[in-house]
C-alpha positions in Angstrom: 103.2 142.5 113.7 99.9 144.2 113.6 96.5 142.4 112.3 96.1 144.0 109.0 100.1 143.1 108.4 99.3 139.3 109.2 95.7 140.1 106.7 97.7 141.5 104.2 101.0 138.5 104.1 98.1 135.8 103.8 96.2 137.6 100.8 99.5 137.5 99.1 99.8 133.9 99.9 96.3 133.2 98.8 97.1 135.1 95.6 100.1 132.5 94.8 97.7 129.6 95.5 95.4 130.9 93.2 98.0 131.7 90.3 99.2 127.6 91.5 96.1 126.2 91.2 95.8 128.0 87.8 99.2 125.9 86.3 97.3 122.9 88.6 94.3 123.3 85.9 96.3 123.4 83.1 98.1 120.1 83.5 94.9 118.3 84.7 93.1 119.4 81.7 96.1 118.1 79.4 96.5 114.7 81.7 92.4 114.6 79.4 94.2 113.8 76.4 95.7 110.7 77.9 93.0 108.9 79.4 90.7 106.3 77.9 87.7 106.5 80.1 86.0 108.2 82.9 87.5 105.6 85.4 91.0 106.7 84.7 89.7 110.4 84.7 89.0 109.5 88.5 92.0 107.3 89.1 91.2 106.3 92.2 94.5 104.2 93.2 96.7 107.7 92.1 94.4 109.4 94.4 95.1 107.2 97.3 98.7 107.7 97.0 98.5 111.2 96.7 96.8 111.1 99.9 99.2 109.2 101.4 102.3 111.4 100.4 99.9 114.6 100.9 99.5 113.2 104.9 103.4 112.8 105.1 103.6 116.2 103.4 102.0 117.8 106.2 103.7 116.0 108.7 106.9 117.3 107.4 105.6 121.2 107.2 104.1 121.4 111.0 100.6 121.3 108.9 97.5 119.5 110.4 97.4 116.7 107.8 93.6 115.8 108.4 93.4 119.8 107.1 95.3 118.9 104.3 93.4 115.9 103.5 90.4 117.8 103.6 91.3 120.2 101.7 92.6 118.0 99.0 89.7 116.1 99.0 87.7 119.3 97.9 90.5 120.5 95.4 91.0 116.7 94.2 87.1 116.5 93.6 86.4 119.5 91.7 89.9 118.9 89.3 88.5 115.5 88.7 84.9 117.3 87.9 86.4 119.7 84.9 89.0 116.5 83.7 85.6 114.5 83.5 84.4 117.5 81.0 87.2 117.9 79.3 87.8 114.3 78.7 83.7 114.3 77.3 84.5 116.8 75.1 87.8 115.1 73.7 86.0 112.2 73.0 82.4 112.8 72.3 81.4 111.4 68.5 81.9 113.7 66.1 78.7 114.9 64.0 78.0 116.2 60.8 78.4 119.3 61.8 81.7 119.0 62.8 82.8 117.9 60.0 
């Protein structure tokens, strides 16, 4: 397999992470709805287990799992980012305006 072969299969895989972390977005940012404060927007106990079972993951797949923990850390951090947002938004005061 020539290099532009291997260039061109891993675009296509990075085009079905993309479209993936899309349908990711759209859960996170409905999970909002459910959650009372910004300490259940972070969650950090759910996030330890998903670590956990992200490591085991990895092991299973022949992937690195201190990549994948790294780079769920990342993705992890910037979901919880936008749910922090979204979860303002859904329960900022409403004003006269709004109204």
């Amino acid at each position: 397999m020539a290099l532009e072969e291997i260039r061109g299969e891993i675009d296509a895989i990075d085009a079905r992470i993309v479209e993936l972390l899309g349908a990711r977005q759209q859960l996170v940012m409905r999970a909002a709805a459910f959650k009372r404060n910004a300490e259940e927007v972070r969650a950090p106990d759910r996030r330890a287990r998903m670590m956990i079972r992200l490591r085991e993951l990895a092991v299973r797949h022949g992937v690195e799992p201190a990549l994948v923990e790294r780079v769920y850390t990342t993705l992890i951090d910037g979901f919880i980012e936008l749910e922090q947002r979204r979860h303002r938004t859904l329960t900022a005061p409403a004003t006269p305006a709004d109204s």
